[in-house]
C-alpha positions in Angstrom: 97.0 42.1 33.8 97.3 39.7 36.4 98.3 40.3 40.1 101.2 38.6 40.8 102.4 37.6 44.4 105.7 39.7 44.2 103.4 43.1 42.7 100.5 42.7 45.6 103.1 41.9 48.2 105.3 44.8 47.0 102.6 47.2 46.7 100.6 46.1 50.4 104.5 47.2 51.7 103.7 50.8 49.9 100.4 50.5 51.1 101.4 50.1 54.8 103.9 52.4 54.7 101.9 55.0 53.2 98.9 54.5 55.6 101.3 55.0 58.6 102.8 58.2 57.2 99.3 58.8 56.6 97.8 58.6 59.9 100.9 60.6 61.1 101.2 63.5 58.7 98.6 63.3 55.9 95.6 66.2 55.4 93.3 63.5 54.6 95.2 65.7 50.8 97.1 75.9 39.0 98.0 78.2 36.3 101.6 78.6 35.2 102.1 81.6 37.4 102.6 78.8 40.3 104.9 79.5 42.9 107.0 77.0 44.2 107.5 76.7 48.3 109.9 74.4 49.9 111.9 74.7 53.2 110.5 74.5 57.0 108.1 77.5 56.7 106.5 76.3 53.5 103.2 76.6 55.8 103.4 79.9 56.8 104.9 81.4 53.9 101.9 80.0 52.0 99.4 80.8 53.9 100.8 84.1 54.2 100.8 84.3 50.2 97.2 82.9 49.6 95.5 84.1 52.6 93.7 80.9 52.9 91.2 80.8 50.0 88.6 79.3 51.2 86.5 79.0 47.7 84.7 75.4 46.5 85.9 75.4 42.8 84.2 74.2 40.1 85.7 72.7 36.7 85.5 75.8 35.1 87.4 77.7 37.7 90.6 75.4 37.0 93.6 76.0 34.5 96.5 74.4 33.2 100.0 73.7 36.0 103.3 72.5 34.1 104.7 70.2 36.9 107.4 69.9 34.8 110.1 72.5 36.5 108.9 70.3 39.5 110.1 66.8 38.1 107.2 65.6 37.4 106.5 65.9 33.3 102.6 66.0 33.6 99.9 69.2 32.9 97.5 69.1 35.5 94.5 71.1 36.5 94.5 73.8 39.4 93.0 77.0 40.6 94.7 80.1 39.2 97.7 80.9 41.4 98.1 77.7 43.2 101.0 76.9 45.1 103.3 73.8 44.3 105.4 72.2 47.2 108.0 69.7 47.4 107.4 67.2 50.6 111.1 66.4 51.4 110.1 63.5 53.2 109.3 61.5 50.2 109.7 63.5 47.4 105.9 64.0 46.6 105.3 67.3 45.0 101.6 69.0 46.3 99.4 71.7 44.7 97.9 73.8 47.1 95.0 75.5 45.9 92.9 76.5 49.0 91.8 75.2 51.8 89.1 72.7 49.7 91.5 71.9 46.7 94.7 70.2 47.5 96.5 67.3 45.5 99.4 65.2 45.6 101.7 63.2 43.3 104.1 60.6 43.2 106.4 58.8 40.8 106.0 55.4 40.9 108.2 52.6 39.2 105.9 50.3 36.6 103.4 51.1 34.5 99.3 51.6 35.4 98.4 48.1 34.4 101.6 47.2 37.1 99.9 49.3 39.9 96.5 49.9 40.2 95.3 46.4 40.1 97.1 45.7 43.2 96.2 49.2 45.1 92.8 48.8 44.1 93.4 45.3 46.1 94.4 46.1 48.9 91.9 49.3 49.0 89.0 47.1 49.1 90.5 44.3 51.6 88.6 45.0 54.5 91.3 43.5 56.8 93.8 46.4 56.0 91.9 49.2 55.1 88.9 48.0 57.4 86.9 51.5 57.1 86.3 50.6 53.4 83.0 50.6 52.3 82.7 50.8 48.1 84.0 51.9 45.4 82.3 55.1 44.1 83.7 55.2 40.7 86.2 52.7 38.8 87.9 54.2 35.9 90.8 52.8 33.9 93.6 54.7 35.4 91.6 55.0 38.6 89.1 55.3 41.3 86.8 57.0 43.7 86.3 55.1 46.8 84.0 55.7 50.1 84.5 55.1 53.5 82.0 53.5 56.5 82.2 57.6 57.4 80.9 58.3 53.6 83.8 60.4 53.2 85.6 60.2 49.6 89.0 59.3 48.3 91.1 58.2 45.2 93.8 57.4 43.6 94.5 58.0 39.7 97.5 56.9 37.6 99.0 58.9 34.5 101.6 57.0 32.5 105.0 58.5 31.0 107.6 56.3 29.1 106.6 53.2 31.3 106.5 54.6 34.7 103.5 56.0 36.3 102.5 58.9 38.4 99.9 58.8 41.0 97.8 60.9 41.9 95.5 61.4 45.2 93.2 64.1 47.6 95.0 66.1 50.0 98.5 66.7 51.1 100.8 66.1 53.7 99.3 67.8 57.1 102.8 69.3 58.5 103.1 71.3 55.2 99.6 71.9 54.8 98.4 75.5 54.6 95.5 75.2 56.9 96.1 71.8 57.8 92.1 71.1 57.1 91.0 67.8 56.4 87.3 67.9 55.8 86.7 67.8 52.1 83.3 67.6 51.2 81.7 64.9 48.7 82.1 67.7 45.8 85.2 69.1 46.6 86.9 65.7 46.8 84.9 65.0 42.7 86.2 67.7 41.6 90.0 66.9 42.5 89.6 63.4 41.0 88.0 65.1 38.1 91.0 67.6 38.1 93.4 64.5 38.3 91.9 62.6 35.4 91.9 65.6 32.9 95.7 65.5 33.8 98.0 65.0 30.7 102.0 63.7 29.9 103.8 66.7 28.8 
């Protein structure tokens, strides 16, 4: 689909927006027994709950999370007895399952073919996002991108009934856990690997 003015202008606003609250808050960044935190000591009360697992999944260590009871109508892929927190500043909703596995996602208004042309964009335009370097992987509904650091990143879109969700590494850093940022080349695959097996319910 083709990029339209009004889409890449609307979506280098999000953009923008989002790299601000980014640089300010931002952590970069499970089975249906998921336990849903919300409130000013979601931080400590997790991290209370979890004891900070500290474990580098693999794909085989991940099950099934309904984030359905959470608005968002998707099946995901988390670490057994991950947490799932509501960011009350923007609505996002986080899985939190360690300190090395932590995902967000966000309703979006449009459809995939709507969004990612235009994030992917503005991702590689060196003159907003100057410490771009490539794109790792470029997928359909996604990709993985690197920075002039070589750390990794993406973004991946799942489509219900014409609106899309997007999904991405890490998770707000005031409600973060640990509040640890470092992900590692194969923990960061392994989210984007978690978000693209993710399903409509």
């Amino acid at each position: 689909m083709k990029t339209t003015a009004g889409n890449l202008s609307k979506a280098k606003n999000i953009f923008i927006g989002g790299c601000a609250a980014a640089f300010m808050l931002m952590s970069c960044g499970s089975s249906s027994e998921a336990t849903p935190v919300t409130g000013t000591d979601t931080a400590a009360t997790v991290s209370a709950e979890s004891k900070m697992d500290e474990t580098h999944f693999k794909m085989t260590d991940l099950v099934d999370l309904d984030l359905s009871s959470y608005g968002i109508p998707l099946i995901t892929k988390a670490p057994k007895g991950s947490k799932v927190m509501k960011y009350e500043v923007s609505g996002e909703i986080c899985v939190y399952g360690g300190k090395f596995f932590k995902t967000t996602f966000s309703s979006m208004e449009g459809t995939i073919d709507e969004n990612l042309p235009d994030m992917k964009t503005i991702t590689g335009d060196k003159e907003l996002n100057p410490g771009f370097d490539k794109f790792e992987v470029e997928d359909k509904n996604g990709f993985l991108k690197k920075n002039t650091k070589g750390e990794l990143a993406f973004l991946y879109y799942v489509e219900v009934n014409g609106a899309s969700y997007m999904i991405k590494e890490g998770m707000p850093f005031d409600i973060s856990p640990d509040q640890f940022t470092d992900y590692g080349t194969e923990d960061v695959k392994l989210m984007y690997e978690a978000a693209k097996s993710t399903i409509a319910k």
